[in-house]
Every structure is written in structure tokens, then in C-alpha cells.
N, C-alpha and C positions, 0 to 999 in steps of 0.2 A: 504494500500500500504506500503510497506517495503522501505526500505531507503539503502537496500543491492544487486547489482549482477545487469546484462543490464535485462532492460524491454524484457519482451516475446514477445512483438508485432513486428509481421514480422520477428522473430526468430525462426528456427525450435526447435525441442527439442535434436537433436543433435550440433547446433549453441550453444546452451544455455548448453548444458555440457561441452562443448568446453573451453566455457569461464568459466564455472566454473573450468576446470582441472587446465586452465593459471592461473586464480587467485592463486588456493594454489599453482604450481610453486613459484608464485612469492613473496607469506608466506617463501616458504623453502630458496628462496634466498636472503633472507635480510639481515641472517646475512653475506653474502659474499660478498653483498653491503656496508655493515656496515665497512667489512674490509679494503675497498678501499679508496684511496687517492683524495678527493675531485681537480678536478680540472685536474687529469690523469686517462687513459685509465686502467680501472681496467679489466687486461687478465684473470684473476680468473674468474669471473663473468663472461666472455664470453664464458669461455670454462666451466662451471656450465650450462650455456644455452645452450650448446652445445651439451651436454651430455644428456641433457631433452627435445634435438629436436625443441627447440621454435624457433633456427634459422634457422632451415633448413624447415620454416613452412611460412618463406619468401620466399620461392621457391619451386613450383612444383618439383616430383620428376625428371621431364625430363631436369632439370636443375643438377641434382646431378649425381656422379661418376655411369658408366654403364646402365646410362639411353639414347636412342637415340635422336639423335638433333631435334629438332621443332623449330617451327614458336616460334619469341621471343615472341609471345600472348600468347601462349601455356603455357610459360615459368612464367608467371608469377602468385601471386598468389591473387586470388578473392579479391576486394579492401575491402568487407566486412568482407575476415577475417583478415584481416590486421590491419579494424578498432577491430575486438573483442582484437586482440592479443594486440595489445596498450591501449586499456581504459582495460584491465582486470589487465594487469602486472602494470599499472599505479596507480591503486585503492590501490594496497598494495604495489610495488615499483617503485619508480619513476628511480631509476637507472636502473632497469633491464630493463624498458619500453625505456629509452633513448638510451641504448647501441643496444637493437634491431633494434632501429627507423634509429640509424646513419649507421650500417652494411645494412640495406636497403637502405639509401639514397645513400650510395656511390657506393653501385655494383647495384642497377636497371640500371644505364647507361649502364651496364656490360649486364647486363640481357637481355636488349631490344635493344641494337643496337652494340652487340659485337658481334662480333666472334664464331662460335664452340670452336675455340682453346682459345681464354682467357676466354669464360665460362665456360671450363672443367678447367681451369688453376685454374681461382682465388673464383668462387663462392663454391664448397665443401668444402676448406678452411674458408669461411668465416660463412658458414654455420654449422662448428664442431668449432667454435670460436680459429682457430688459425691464420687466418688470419684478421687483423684491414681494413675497408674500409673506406674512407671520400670522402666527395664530396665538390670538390674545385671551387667556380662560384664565391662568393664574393669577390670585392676588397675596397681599400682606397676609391677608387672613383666611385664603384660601387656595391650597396648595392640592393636598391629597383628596382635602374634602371639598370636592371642589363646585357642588352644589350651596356651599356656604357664601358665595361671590357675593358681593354686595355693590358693586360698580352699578350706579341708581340712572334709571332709562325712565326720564319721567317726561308722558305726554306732552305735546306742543306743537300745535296744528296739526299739519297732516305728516307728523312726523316724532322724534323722542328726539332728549335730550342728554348727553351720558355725562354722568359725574361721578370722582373716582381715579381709583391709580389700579394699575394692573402689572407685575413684577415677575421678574424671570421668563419674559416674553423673549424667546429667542429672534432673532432680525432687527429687535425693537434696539434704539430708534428709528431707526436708517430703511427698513420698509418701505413700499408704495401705498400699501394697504393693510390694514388689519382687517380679518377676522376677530369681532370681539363680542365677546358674550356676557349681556346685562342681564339685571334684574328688572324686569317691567311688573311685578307684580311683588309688593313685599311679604313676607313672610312663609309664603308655599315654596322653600327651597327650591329644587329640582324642575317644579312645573310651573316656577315663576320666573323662566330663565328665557331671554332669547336672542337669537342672534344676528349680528349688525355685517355689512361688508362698510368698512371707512375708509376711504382716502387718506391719504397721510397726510394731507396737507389743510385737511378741512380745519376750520378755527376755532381755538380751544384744545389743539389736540398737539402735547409737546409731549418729551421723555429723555432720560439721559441712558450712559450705559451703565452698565457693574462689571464691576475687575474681578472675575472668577477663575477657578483655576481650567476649567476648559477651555480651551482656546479659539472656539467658536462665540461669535456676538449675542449677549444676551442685555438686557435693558429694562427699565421700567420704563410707563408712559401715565400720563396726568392729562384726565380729562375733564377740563371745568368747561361745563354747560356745551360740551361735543355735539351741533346738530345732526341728527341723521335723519334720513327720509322714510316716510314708508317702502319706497322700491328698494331700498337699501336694506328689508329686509330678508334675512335668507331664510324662508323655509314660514312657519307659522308663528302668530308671537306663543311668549309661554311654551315654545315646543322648542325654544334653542340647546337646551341640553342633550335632547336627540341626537339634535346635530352633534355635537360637542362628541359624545358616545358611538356613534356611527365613524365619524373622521378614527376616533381611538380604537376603535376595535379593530379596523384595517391596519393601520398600522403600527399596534402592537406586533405583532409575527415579524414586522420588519425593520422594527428595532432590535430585534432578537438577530436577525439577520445582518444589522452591524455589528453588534457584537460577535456572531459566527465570524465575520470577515475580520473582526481585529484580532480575534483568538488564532486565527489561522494565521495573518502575520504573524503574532508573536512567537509562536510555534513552531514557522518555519526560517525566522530571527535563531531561536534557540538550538532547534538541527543542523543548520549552517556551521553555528558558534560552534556548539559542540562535537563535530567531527572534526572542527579544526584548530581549537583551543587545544593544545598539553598540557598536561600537570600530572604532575606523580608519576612521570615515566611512560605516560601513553595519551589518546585524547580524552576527553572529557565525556565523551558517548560510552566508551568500555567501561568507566563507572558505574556502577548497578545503581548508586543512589541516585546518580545523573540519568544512567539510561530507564529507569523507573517510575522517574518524573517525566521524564518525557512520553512515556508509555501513558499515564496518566492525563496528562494533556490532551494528546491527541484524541484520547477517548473520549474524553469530557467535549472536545471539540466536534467532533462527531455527533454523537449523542444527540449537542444543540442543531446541529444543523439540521436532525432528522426530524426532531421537533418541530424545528420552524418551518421547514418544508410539509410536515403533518398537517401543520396548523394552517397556513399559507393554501394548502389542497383543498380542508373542509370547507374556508369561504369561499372558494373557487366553487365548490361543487353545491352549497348551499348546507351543508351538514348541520345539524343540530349541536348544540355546545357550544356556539363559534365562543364566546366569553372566557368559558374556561381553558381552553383550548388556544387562545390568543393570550389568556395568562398564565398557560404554562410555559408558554413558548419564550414570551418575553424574562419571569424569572428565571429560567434555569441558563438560558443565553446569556444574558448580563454576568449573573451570579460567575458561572467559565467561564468566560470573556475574563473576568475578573483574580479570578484565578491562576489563567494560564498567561496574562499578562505578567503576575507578579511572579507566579515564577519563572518565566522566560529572564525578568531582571533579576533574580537568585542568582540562577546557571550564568550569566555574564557578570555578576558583581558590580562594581561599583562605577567601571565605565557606562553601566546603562543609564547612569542615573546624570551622567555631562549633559549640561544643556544642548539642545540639538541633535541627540541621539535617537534613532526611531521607536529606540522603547520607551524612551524618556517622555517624548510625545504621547505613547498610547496608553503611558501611566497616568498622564493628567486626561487622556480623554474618555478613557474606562469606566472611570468612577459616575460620571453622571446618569449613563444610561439605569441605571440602579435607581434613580429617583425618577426622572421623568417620563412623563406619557403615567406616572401611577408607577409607586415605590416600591421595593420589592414587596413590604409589605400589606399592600394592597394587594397585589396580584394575589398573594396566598388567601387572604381573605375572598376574593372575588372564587377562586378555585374551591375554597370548603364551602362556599355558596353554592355552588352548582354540585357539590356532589349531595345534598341536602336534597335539590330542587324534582 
């Protein structure tokens, strides 16, 4: 068994060139990654992907310029290629694999409970990487629980009015648009929630960034008295949480599947090293504690990938569980991801940890997917739900 490219099993052989074309994509863009400013929306990169079509692979063609309206099911695209396109661009760039994941997560609302007219508006744009999307749901005070929102949408003409901060918006501030999800109805949590497409530039609507340790742009934004319009509604009022859950359930499995793709770097960071590091009189691999860990690894790598591809399949096919199923996929992915990260940095020692080294990098970028999209914590929760159900 190789330690290189997703498992054949239950991949066709066009699935599997697929991922091999994204992988080298995601070789030719590195150094365009490289040139970006850790911490801001690098539009270079986006429109490099842009140009190579990996964005516009987020969405079926009936979603792009001159294609006829459909059914937003129609619209979207196979949750299986979603997970190749993310664990493939992830293996060799973690920035090109993030910038696609966030232009997903902020126009699927767009996608699935918009409009004809703001899906012709804003998805070709985002799709040819010139337009930035985010998806605005978390706040100070609601994170995990995230039916707890309080960003207040209060009537005003034929339209609301949003007030409120909303933190750890990845894109934010630097966006075209958010996705953001108010409360237009107070105190019925979950079914008092809905949701807005905003402009970026509309008035009343500022935000700065936060210096985290990922190195993808994350930000809050402040909205005093944010007008929005009635068509600027996505979907029905009171039903944005739907939305909100719909967007997450798709791509939970494919967050799982950037983690498959960073575990697989690190994996094959730590086989390389290890056949050709010495110490003790021979390499690093004829160590049983070395070569055991690595046995280790690879499994645990494995494992997630068949997971997410599990998971990735039943929404494809309509199965029953998608929930629990999208949250096993996401824990146990992250969770190795996280594992075989840190110990790929073990097996190298202390050079992994030089600024600028690749493991060094996918040590600060590891850690997040464990909280967002729903904490590992949740997931488990959401999983003894469904075996109850």
C-alpha cells in the first residue's frame, strides 16, 4: 500500500483522476499561496482557482451564467466531490483547500434557498474568484449553541434592520457579501432565526480582523441598524436556521475530508523523513517504535477517509442518518488529522516546529477544524442523538 493519493475503494476510475488533476492544481498553486498575506483574503489565489475551474466545481453548471434555473438540489454539487476537491487540494495546499471550503460555505445558502436572481447575481462571480463569500452565524455569545444568536433583525418597511456583532466569521472583513443569520422573532431560539444575503458595503455594516493562530482570515463585523431588503431574503423568515443546518450538514463530511488531506501530508512528510533520517546506526523506519507509529497513522488515516467517503455517499444517495453520519465523519477526521499531525512533528523533532516548515504550518492549521462547523463535542452529542432516534 502507498502512503500517496484517496484509496480506490468505492472510487471510480474517473473519481480517482479527478483527484489526481486537483492534487497537481494544487502543486501549481502554492506558490500563489506562498505569496499571500497570512491572516487576509488572498484574491490572487482565488482568481488562480478561478481560472482552473476548481471553483466553479462547487457548483453544477445550472448554477453558472446561461444555464436554466432548477430545483436548488439540482444546483448543487455531489457531496463526494466536494469531499475529493478538499482532501486533494488539502494534501498539497492547505490555503487553496480553505479559500474553496469558505466560497462554499458562504454562497451554498445562496445556492439552496436563494433566489434565481441572486444566484445569477453572486455565484459566477464567486465561482471565477472575483467575488469573496462568508458565512456569518457565529457570535460572542453564540458559538456551539448556535441557535442562541441574538444579532436583532427588526422590521422597517419592506425590509429589517440588523443590529449586533457576529465573531469568528471567517472572510470577515474583507468579503463581498455575507450570509448572515438574524433573529427576527425574539425569544423562539431556532424558529426565530433567518437568513439575510448582505453586501459588504451596505451602511452600517463595518468589522475588523483577529490574530489567531490559523492562518486563514477570520474577523468580527458590527452591524448598527444594517438595512436589508425583503428580496435579500434567503429562503423563508423564521426558517433561516434551516438554512444554516442544511449549508452544515453538506459540509461537514468535507471538512472531514480536509483533515483526511492534511493527515495524508503529514504522513507522507513523516515516510519520506523516516526512510531517510539515521540515528542509532540505521534509518528511522527500522525502529519498531518509529515504524509503529507510523503503522498507526496510516490507519487512523485510512479509516477517516472511509468515513468521509461513507458519509459523502449516503447524501449523495439520499440515505437516512445523513446527521449522524456527517458527525461521525467530521469527529473522527479532525480528531486523526490531529493526531497524525502531531506525531509526524514527534518523528522529525524539533526542526518541524522552524517557522516555515510544512509541518509547522499544518500544526497551527489542524487545531481549528476541531471546533468549527460544531466542536468535536457536538458532533458526539449530535451522534448519541441519533442512535436514540
Amino acid at each position: 500500500m502507498t502512503t500517496s493519493g484517496p484509496t480506490p475503494f468505492g472510487l471510480t476510475t474517473a473519481q480517482q483522476a479527478f483527484a489526481a488533476q486537483v492534487r497537481g492544481h494544487a502543486v501549481e498553486l502554492r506558490p500563489v499561496a506562498d505569496g499571500g498575506q497570512p491572516g487576509r483574503v488572498n484574491r490572487e489565489l482565488l482568481r488562480a482557482m478561478g481560472h482552473l475551474g476548481l471553483l466553479a466545481r462547487l457548483f453544477p453548471s445550472a448554477a453558472l451564467p446561461g444555464a436554466a434555473a432548477g430545483q436548488p438540489s439540482s444546483r448543487e454539487a455531489p457531496a463526494l466531490d466536494l469531499c475529493l476537491l478538499r482532501e486533494s487540494l488539502a494534501t498539497e495546499c492547505t490555503e487553496a483547500e480553505t479559500a474553496l471550503a469558505l466560497q462554499g460555505l458562504g454562497s451554498y445558502p445562496v445556492l439552496q434557498s436563494g433566489s434565481d436572481e441572486q444566484v445569477r447575481r453572486w455565484l459566477p462571480a464567486v465561482a471565477s474568484g472575483a467575488a469573496v463569500a462568508a458565512f456569518a452565524l457565529s457570535e460572542p455569545g453564540a458559538g456551539s449553541d448556535a441557535a442562541a444568536l441574538e444579532l436583532a433583525a427588526e422590521p422597517d418597511g419592506n425590509g429589517w434592520r440588523l443590529t449586533g456583532t457576529k465573531t469568528w466569521i471567517s472572510n470577515a472583513p474583507e468579503a463581498d457579501f455575507y450570509t448572515v443569520f438574524a433573529r427576527t422573532t425574539p425569544g423562539e431560539r431556532a424558529r426565530g432565526v433567518s437568513a439575510f444575503l448582505v453586501p459588504a458595503e451596505r451602511p452600517g455594516l463595518s468589522g475588523e480582523h483577529l490574530n489567531m493562530a490559523s492562518p486563514h482570515p477570520i474577523g468580527t463585523l458590527t452591524f448598527d441598524g444594517v438595512p436589508v431588503h425583503r428580496e435579500e431574503l434567503l429562503g423563508e423568515a423564521d426558517r433561516g436556521f434551516v438554512v444554516a443546518m442544511r449549508t452544515l450538514d453538506k459540509f461537514r463530511p468535507s471538512v472531514g475530508a480536509f483533515a483526511v488531506g492534511m493527515a495524508q501530508a503529514a504522513l507522507e512528510a513523516a515516510c519520506t523523513y523516516a526512510a531517510s533520517r539515521t540515528a542509532f546506526g540505521g534509518p528511522l523506519k527500522d525502529q519498531q517504535a518509529v515504524a509503529h507509529l507510523l503503522a498507526e497513522m496510516a490507519t487512523r488515516t485510512e479509516a477517516a477517509r472511509l468515513l468521509v467517503y461513507s458519509a459523502a455517499a449516503a447524501i449523495d444517495c439520499g440515505a437516512s442518518g445523513i446527521a449522524g453520519r456527517s458527525a461521525m465523519a467530521k469527529l473522527f477526521a479532525t480528531e486523526t488529522a490531529q493526531f497524525v499531525v502531531d506525531a509526524a512533528v514527534q518523528i522529525h523533532g524539533a526542526r518541524a516546529l522552524q517557522r516555515g516548515h510544512p509541518l509547522e504550518h499544518l500544526y497551527r492549521e489542524v487545531r481549528a477544524p476541531r471546533i468549527y462547523e460544531g466542536a468535536s463535542e457536538i458532533q458526539r452529542t449530535i451522534i448519541a442523538r441519533q442512535l436514540f432516534k
